[in-house]
N, C-alpha and C positions, 0 to 999 in steps of 0.2 A: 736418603729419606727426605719426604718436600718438608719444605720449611713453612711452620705454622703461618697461616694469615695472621698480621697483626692490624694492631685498628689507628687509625689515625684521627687526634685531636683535633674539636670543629670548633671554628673563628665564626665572627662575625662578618658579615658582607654589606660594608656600609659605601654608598658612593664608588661603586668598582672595587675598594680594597677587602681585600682581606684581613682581617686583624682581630689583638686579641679586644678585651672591653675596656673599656675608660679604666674603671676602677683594678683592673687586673681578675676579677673575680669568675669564681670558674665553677660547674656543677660537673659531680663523675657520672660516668657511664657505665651501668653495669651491663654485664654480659648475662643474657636469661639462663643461660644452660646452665653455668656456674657459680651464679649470684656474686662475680669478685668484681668489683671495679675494672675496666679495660683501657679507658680513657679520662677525658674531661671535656665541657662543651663551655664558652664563654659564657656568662653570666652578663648580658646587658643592665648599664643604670640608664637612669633618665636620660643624662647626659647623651648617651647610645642612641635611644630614640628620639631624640631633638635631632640629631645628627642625619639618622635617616631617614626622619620626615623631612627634614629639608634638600636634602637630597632625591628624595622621592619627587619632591615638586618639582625642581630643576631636570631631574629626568624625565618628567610628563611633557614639562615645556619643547624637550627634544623628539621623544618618541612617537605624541601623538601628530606630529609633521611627517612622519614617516608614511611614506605611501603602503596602499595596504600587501603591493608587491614586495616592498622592502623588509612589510613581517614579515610576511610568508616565509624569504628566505631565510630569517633568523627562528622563525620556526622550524622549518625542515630541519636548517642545518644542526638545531636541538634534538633532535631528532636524530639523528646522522650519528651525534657524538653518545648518546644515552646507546647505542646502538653498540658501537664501538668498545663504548665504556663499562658494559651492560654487566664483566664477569666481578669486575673491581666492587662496583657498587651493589650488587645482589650480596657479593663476602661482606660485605660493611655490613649492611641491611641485615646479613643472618647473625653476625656477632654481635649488634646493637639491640635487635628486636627481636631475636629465637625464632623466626619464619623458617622453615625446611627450604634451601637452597634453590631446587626447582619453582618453588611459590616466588619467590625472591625475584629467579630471574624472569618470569613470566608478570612479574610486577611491573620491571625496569620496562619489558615491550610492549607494555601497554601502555608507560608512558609517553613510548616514541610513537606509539599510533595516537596518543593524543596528541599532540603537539604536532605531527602531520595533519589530524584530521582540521585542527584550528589553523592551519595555514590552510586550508582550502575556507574556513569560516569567515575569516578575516576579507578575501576577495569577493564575499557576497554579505556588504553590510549595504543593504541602499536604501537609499531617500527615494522620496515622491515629490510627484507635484498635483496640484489639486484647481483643477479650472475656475478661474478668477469669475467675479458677478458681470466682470465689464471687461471690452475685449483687452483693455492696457493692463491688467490686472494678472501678477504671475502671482504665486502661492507656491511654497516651496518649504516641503519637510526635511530634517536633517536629522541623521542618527551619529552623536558624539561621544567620546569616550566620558565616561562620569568623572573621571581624576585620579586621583589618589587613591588604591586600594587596598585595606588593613584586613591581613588574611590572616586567617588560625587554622591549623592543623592540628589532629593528633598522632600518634603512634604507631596504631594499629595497621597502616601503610604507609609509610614514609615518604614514599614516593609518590603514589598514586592518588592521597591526597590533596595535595602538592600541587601537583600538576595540573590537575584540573581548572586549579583559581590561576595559577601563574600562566596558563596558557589562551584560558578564557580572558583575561582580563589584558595581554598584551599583544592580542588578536584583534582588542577592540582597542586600544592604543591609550589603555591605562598605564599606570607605573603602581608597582607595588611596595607594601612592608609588610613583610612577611614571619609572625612568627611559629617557628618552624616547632618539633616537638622536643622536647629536651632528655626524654629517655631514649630516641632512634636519631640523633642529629645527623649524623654524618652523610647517609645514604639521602636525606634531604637536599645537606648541603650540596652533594654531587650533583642532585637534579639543577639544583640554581645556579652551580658551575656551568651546566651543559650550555643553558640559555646564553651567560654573562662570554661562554667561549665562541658563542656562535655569532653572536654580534651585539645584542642587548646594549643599549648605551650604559654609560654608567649615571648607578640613581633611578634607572628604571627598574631595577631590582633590586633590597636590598629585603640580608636577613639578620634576626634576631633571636635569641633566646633568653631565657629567664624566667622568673615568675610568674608564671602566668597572669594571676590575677593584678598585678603590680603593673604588666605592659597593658592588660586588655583597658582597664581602668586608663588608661591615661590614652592609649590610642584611639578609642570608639568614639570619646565627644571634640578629639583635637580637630580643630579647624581645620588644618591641611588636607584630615580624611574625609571623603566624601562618600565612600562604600565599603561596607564590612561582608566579608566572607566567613562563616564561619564553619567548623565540622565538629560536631563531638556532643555530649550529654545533654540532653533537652533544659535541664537545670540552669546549666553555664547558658546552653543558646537561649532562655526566657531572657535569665538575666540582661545576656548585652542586647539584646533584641529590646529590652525595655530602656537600656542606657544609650542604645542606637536611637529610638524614637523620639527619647527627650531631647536628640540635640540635631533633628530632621537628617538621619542619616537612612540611604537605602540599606538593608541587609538581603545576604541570602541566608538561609538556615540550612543546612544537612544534618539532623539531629538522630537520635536515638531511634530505637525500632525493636519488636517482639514479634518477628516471622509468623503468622501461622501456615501448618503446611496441612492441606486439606488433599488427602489418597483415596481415593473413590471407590468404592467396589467394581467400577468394570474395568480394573487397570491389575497388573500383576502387582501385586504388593510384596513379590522377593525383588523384583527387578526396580520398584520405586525406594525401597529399602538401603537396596547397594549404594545405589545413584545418589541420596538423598544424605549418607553417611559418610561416604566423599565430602560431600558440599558442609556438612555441619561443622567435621573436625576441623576443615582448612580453618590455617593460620590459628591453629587450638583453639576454634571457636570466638575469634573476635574480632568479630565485622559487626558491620551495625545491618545490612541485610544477611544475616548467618539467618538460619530454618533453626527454627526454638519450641515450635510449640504445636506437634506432630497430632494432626487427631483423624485419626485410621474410621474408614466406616465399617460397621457391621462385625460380619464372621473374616475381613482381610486383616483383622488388628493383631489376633496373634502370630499367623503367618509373619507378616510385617515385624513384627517387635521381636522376634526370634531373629529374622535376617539381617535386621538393625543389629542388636546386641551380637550378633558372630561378627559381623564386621567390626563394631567400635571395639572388641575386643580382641579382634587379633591385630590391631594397629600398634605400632610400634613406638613411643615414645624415647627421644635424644633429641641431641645438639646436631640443629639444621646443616652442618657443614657435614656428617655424616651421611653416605648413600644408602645406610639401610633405615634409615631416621625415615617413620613414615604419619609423624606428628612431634611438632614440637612443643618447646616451653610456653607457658604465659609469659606475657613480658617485666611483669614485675612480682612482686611479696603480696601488690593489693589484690590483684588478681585470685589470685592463691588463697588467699585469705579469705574471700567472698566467694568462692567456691565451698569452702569448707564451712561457711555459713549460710549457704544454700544448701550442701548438701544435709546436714542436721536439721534444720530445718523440715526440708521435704520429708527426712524419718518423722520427723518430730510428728508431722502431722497424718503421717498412714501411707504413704506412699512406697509401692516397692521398688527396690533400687535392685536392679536385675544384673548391672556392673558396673564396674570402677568405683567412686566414693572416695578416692584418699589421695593425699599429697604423696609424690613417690619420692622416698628417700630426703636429703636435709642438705644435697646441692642443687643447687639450680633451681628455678620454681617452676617444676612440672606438676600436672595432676593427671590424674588416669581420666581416661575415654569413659565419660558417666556415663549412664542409661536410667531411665524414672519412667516405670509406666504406673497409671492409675492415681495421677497425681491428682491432690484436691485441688480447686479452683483457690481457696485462700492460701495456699503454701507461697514464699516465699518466688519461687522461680517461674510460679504462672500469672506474677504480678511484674515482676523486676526484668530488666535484660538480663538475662545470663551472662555474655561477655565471655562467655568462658567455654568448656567442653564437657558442658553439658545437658543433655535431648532430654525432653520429656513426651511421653507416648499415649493418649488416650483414647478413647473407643468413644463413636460417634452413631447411632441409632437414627436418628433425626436429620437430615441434612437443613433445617430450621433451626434447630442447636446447633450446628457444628456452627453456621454463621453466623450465631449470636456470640460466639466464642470466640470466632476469628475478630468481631469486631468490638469486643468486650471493652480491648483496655485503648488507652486514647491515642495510640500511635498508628499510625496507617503508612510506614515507608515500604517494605516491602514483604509477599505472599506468595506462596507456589501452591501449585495444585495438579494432583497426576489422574487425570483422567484420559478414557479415551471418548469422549462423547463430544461435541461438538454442543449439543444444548444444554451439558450438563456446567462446558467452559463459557458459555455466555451467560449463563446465571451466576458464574462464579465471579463474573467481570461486573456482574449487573449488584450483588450483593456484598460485596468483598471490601470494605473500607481501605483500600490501600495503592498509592499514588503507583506504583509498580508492580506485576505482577506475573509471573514468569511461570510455565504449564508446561511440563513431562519435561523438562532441562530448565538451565540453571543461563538462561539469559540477560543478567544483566551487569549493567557496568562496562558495558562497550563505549566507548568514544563517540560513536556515532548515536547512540542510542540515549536519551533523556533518564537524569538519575537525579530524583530527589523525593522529597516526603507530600505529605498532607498532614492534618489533622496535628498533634503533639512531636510528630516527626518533622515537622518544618516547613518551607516555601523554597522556591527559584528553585532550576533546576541547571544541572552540570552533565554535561553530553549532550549529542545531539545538536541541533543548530540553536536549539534552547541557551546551550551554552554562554554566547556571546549576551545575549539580549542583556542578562544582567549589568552589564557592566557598560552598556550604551545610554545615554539619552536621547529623548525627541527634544526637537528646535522645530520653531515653525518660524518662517518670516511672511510677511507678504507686501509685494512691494507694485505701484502704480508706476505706469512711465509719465515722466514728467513731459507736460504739454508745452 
């Protein structure tokens, strides 16, 4: 019989080393499936981040001398080893954060196609030059790394958040501090291993855990940093976005998002159905571009909402290390929680609940595959992110309404739309409040491809050659020849 995966305790990454926190102090880790404790992740003090702010500068001072040949290869070669290391870290990843195995490992490879795709970014950062008023007159633009860069992550991908800031930012020949998420650490810590085993100086990467509000506070107006990355709830991202401004710091935002998913009457609405209920359940519903807020036109809504509801109901709910697990856990109690005060809620207010509605069973924090058609406009879950696994379904008459609806509430990250018309997807590009937007599949979040918000969902964007930019400055010189 194989022997159980076990999980291994996450240190701190301060200056190359690995270690535990100054003060000894340590947070558990629970396992979703089970809700017991599995581990423990170091607890950073202050002390912690003095440490690896200064080391963070000291490692900027080496890496941004790095030529952009010499990323590249400690990119690839992160790449190489996340590759390698791909089955270790997906088992972390599923014991930490309840992801289904396969999601897990399709995490890890797309963190190695980021950090490929930024070694090719890194050798295409270039300057110009700009023809002077007189002919001694050179003029000369330069794109440099901004410095120091204070990244936040959360959870809900461990890896793939991750990687995005650490690969963008040491492509443009920043140094980071990184705090990592304190309920998925391990499968983090792995990715920041891949880099620091690849070649990474040390101090050009370091990480942290802890309190959140405790490090963000003291990291966003410290001198040493000079660009904030952040991902996670619109709330936290106002806040340091307004504690980034008062002390002239660049930020990017990745914040929160409520999907709408707009099914057109010329399209099969069994076949957008299936398609569509794949993409919602993944990772139990908690992405920040997860499809939330389904509104079906015409006579395809009940078709649709019948082929939705067989699917989300014959999905199979366990613990991701399982092959017949075909949805896993939320990853924590809050989750759970706020599920079951969405779902009262949506009764409360008239809405029919056609399946799931309930916490299953009193281990692990799973909840069943919801379904809500006919949901009011003021119920709780056509106001709030869901975060969770559960669709709401309504019936569209008007396609003037439907996009009064998609763009109701103040988030624009991302929207899909199944159509087959060609003029019906360019009014939907032309009407559609949403910085992304992705038509009869579920394109986004490639490496190569630009991922970020507008509106309440945020600024800067992550993929694509978009990528870099953040984390670059313009220099201009201009200089006469001496006579």
């Amino acid at each position: 019989m194989a022997e159980a995966p076990s999980y291994r305790s996450v240190q701190l990454l301060i200056d190359g080393v690995w270690a535990d926190a100054t003060e000894g102090r340590t947070l558990p880790v629970v396992n979703p499936a089970t809700g017991q404790p599995i581990g423990t992740v170091a607890h950073a003090a202050i002390a912690d981040l003095d440490r690896a702010l200064t080391a963070a500068e000291k490692g900027l001072a080496e890496w941004r001398r790095v030529p952009p040949l010499g990323r590249a290869r400690v990119l690839n070669g992160a790449a190489r080893l996340l590759r390698e290391r791909a089955e270790d870290i997906a088992t972390q990843m599923v014991l930490e954060q309840g992801k289904m195995i396969g999601e897990a490992r399709g995490e890890v490879e797309r963190a190695a196609e980021a950090c490929d795709w930024m070694a090719g970014e890194t050798q295409r950062i270039y300057g110009r030059t700009i023809a002077g008023r007189a002919p001694n007159i050179t003029n000369l633009v330069l794109r440099e790394p901004v410095g120091v860069v204070a990244a936040f992550t959360p959870w809900n991908f461990p890896v793939n958040q991750i990687v995005r800031k650490v690969a963008g930012a040491l492509a443009a020949g920043c140094a980071l501090v990184v705090k990592g998420p304190e309920e998925a650490p391990g499968s983090c810590a792995e990715l920041v291993r891949a880099f620091v085993d690849a070649g990474a100086p040390a101090g050009s990467v370091n990480l942290v855990y802890g309190t959140p509000s405790e490090i963000s506070e003291y990291l966003v107006p410290h001198p040493i940093v000079r660009k904030i990355s952040f991902t996670g709830s619109t709330i936290v991202g106002k806040h340091l976005a307004s504690l980034a401004g008062k002390n002239m710091k660049l930020t990017t935002m990745e914040l929160g998002g409520h999907a709408p998913v707009l099914v057109f009457d010329d399209t099969d609405p069994v076949a957008a159905a299936r398609a569509l209920a794949g993409n919602k359940f993944r990772n139990a519903g908690q992405s920040c571009i997860n499809p939330t807020r389904f509104l079906i036109e015409g006579d395809s809504f009940e078709p649709f909402a019948e082929a939705f509801v067989e699917a989300a109901s014959a999905l199979r709910p366990g613990a991701g290390l399982d092959p017949a697990t075909t949805t896993g856990p939320l990853a924590n109690i809050r989750r759970v929680e706020a599920m079951e005060r969405f779902t009262a809620d949506a009764l409360a207010k008239g809405a029919t609940l056609r399946t799931g509605g309930r916490r299953i069973g009193n281990q692990g924090f799973f909840f069943e595959p919801t379904v809500f058609t006919d949901v009011p406009l003021d119920a709780q879950l056509m106001n709030e992110e869901p975060f969770g696994p559960i669709a709401m379904i309504n019936r569209f008459d008007s396609r003037e309404a439907a996009y009064r609806e998609a763009n109701r509430l103040p988030y624009g990250l991302s929207a899909y739309a199944f159509t087959t018309s060609s003029q019906t997807a360019r009014e939907v590009m032309e009407k559609v409040e949403s910085a992304m937007i992705s038509f009869n599949h579920f394109g986004l979040g490639h490496p190569e491809t630009p991922f970020g918000g507008m509106k309440d969902s945020g600024y800067g964007f992550e993929g694509g050659s978009e990528a870099i930019e953040p984390y670059l400055q313009t220099r201009f010189m201009t200089m006469a020849d001496l006579i």
